[in-house]
N, C-alpha and C positions, 0 to 999 in steps of 0.2 A: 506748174506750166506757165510759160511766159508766151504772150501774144504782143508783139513786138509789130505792129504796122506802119511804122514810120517811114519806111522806104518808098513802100503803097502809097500812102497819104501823099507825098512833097509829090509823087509823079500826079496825082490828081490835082495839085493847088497849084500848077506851075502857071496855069492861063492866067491867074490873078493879075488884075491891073490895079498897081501900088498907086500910081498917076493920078487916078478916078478914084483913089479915096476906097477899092474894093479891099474886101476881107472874108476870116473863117474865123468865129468862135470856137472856142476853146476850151474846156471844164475838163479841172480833177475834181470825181465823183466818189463817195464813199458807197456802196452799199452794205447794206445789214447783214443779207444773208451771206457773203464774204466772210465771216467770222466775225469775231470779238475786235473790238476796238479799242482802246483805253482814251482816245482823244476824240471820239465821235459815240453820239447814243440813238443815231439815227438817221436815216439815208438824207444826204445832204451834198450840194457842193462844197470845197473845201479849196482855201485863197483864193486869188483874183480868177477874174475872167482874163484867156490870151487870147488877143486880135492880129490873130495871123494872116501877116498882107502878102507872105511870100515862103517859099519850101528854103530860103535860106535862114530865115527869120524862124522856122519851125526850128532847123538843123540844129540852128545857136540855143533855142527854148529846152531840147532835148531833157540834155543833161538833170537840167533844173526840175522837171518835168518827170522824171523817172524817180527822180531822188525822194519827191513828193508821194508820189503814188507808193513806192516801196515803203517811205515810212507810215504813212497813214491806211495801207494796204486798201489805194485806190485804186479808180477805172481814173484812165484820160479818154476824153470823148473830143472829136470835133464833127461839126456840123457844115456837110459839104453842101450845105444852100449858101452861094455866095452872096455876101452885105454889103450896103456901101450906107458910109458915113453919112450922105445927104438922106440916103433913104430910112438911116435910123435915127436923123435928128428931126426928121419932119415929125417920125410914131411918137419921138420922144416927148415933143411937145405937145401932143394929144395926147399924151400917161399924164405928162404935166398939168394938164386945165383941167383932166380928170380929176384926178388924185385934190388939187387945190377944190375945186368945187364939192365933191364929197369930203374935206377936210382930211384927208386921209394921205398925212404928211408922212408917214414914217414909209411908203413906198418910193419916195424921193432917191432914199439910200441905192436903191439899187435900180434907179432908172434905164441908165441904160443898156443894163441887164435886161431887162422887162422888154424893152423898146427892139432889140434884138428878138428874143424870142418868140415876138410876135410879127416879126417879119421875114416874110418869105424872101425869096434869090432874086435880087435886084436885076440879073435879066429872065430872058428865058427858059435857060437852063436848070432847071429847077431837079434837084437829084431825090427821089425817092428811096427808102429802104423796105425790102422784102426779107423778113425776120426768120430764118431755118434754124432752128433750135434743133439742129440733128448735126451728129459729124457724117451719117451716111451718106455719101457721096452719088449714090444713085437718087435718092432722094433731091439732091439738090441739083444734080440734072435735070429731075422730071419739073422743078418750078423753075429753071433757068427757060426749060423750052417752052411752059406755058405764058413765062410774061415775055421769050422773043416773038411768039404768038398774036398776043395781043395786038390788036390796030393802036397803032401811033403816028407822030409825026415822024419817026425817026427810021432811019435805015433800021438798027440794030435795037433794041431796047436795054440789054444789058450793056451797063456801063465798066463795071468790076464786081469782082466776088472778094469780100475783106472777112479774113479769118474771126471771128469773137472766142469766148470761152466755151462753148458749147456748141459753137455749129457754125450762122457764115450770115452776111447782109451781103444780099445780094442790090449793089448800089444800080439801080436801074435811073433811066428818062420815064416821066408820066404816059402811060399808057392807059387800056380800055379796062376799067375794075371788072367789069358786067365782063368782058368777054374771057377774063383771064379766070374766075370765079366758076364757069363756067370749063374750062376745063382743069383746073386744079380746086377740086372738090374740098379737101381737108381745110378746118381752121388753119389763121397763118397770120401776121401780122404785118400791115402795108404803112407803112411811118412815112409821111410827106411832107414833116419839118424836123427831122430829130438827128441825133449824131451817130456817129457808128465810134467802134470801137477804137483808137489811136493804139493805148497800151495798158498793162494789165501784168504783174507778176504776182502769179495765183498763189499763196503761202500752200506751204504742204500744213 
């Protein structure tokens, strides 16, 4: 099975302002229970991090990007809380005075890695994921209407529904946990900085 969201994705990153320094990180991910590996022995990223400023700049990545993932039989993840440069180089110098005062230099390497992932979406817009591990499709109607449900700031709460390997992230705006919990009773999981799925070619 191939999960191919890259059409999805560019129409989601198109507001980016290249101008202001904003962005979307980017990770080819390996996991374990994917199969055997011969070049990985455990769930890890794999090459650089991509700092996606624009859906042309992803278009051109693509290629490269697939190529990757097929051979190392990765995930590409990107993380639609938008960054900006100012906002990851202020975190980055707080990892900085950390890491130096606890002597603990070998975090340096991947600062600002580090400095990313712990920063949230430079404006308001802040995109949560709602985790459906089902392909059942009434199922993921019944939690699409309970987080439109929820009290928010927003007219609609759901943002898009993006296909994974098992079922769907439902990319919503922050709403009310208490009131959505409340009527969608089952475990379920609510991610408020994480990636969703980009691409994925599942080996038979």
């Amino acid at each position: 099975m191939i999960v191919d969201n890259t059409e999805q994705i560019k129409k989601l990153i198109s507001g980016c302002d290249r101008e202001a320094g904003e962005f979307y990180t980017l990770h080819i991910f390996y996991r374990c229970k994917d199969g055997s590996n011969p070049y990985v022995s455990k769930d890890k990223p794999i090459g650089r991090t991509y700092y996606v400023s624009s859906p042309e700049y992803l278009d051109h990545k693509m290629p490269e990007i697939k190529a990757m993932c097929d051979l190392f039989n990765a995930r590409a993840y990107i993380n639609l809380n938008k960054k900006s440069w100012k906002q990851v180089s202020l975190k980055s110098l707080g990892i900085l005075a950390q890491s130096l005062y606890n002597e603990n230099y070998s975090k340096l390497m991947s600062l600002v890695d580090s400095a990313c992932g712990e920063t949230g979406a430079c404006d308001k817009n802040s995109v949560w994921i709602v985790d459906v591990d089902t392909k059942d499709k009434s199922e993921l109607e019944e939690v699409m209407s309970c987080v439109r449900n929820a009290p928010s700031n927003y007219d609609d709460n759901v943002i898009d529904v993006v296909e994974t390997l098992h079922g769907y992230h439902i990319l919503s705006h922050p709403f009310n946990l208490l009131s959505f919990h409340k009527c969608y009773t089952k475990p379920i999981d609510i991610h408020k900085n994480a990636p969703t799925l980009l691409y994925y070619n599942e080996k038979e």
